[in-house]
Every structure is written in structure tokens, then in C-alpha cells.
KOLBA-648967 format. One record per residue (C-alpha): x, y, z; residue number from 1. Coordinates in steps of 0.5 Angstrom, whole numbers, plus 500, padded with zeros to 3 digits. Each point is the difference from the previous one (the first is absolute). Example, Ala and Ser with C-alpha at 12.3 -4.5 7.8 and 13.67 -1.06 7.14 Angstrom:
2
[vofi [525; 491; 516]; 1],
[vofi [502; 507; 498]; 2],
//
This chain:
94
[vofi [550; 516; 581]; 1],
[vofi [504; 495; 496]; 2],
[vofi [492; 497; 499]; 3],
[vofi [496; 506; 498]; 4],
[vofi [506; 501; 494]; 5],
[vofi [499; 492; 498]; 6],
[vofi [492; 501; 500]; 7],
[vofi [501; 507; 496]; 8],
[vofi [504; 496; 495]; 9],
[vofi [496; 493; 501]; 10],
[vofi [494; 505; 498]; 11],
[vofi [504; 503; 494]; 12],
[vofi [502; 494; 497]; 13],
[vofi [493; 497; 500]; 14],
[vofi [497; 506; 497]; 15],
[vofi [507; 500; 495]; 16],
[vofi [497; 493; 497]; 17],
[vofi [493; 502; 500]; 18],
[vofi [502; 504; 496]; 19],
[vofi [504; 495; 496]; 20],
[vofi [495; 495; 498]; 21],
[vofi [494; 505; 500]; 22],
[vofi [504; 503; 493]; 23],
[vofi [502; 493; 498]; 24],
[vofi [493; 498; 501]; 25],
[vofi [498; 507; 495]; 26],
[vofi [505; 498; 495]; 27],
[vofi [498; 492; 499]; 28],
[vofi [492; 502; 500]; 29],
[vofi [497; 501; 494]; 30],
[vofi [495; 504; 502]; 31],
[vofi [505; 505; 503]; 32],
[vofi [503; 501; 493]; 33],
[vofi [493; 500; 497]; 34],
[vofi [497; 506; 503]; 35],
[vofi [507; 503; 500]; 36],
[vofi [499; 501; 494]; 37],
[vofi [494; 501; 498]; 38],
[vofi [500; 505; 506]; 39],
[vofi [506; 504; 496]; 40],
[vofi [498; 498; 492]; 41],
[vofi [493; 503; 502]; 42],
[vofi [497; 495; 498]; 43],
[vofi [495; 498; 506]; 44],
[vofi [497; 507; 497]; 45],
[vofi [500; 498; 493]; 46],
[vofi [495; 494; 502]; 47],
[vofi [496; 503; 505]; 48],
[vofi [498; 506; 494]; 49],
[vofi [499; 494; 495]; 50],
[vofi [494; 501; 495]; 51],
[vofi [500; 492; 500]; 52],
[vofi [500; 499; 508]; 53],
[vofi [493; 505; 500]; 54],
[vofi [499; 496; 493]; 55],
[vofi [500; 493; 504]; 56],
[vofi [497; 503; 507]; 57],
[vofi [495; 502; 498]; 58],
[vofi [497; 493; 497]; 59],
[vofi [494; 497; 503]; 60],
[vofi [497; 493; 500]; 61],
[vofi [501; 496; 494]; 62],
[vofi [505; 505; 497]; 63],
[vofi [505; 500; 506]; 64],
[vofi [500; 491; 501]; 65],
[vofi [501; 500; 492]; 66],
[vofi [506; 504; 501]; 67],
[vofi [502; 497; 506]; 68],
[vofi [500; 493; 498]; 69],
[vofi [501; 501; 492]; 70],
[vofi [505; 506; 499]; 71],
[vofi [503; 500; 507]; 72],
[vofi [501; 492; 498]; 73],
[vofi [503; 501; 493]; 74],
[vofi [505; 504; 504]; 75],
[vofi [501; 496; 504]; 76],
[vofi [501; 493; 495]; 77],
[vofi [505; 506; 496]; 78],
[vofi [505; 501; 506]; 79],
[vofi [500; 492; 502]; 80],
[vofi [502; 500; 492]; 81],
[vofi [506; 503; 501]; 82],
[vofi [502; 498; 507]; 83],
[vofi [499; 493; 498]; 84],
[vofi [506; 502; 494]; 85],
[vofi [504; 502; 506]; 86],
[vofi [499; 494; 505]; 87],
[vofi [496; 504; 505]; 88],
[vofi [492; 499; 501]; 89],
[vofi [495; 504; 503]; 90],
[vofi [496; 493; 502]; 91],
[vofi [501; 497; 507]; 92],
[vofi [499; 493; 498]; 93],
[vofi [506; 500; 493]; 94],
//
């Protein structure tokens, strides 16, 4: 008897710290806010009815690799503008 109750408590417990570190897991994970808030704001929504997405999904050929390469670029190098202005890249190698 006295086992039976250890092995309840022993279950119980672990499942306590799984518990733990799976919140501890969502509250340092980005990804876990991102969603959060997009999921609470509606902002998910507002991007899938965007008349830029249906816009940008419905170029072909050339149009689409000149938007990918030359105005998706142009983003880019603006973002690693201003990350470099606080000490963070977004490039592997700097």
C-alpha cells in the first residue's frame, strides 16, 4: 500500500514538472508570444485578406523573381540597416 501511494505521488509529481517546464518553455519561446498575439490582436486574419498578399501571390515568371530578389532585398538590407544601429545582425557570418 505504502508503494502504491509513493508511485501516485511519484506520477503526480512528475507531471507537476512537466507542467513547469512546458510554461516555462512558452514564456521564453518567441514564437509562443508571436502567435499569442497575433491569434488575440486578429492580426493573422488581417494579413491573410491583404490585397498586397493576393497582389505578391499572384505574380509569375519574371515578375515574381524581381520581386523576390530586388524589393524583398531592399527590405531586407533596410531591417540589417537598423539592426546593425543596435548591435544585432540578421547575417550568420557578422
Amino acid at each position: 500500500m505504502v508503494q502504491i501511494n509513493f508511485l501516485i505521488l511519484k506520477i503526480r509529481f512528475n507531471k507537476m514538472i512537466i507542467r513547469f517546464l512546458k510554461k516555462l518553455k512558452d514564456i521564453i519561446d518567441p514564437n509562443y508570444w508571436a502567435s499569442r498575439i497575433g491569434n488575440k490582436t486578429g492580426l493573422y486574419a488581417k494579413a491573410e485578406n491583404s490585397s498586397i498578399r493576393e497582389w505578391a501571390l499572384g505574380l509569375e515568371g519574371w515578375k515574381w523573381w524581381f520581386y523576390q530578389i530586388v524589393v524583398c532585398g531592399f527590405f531586407f538590407i533596410i531591417i540589417e540597416m537598423l539592426l546593425n544601429m543596435i548591435g544585432i545582425t540578421m547575417l550568420p557570418w557578422r
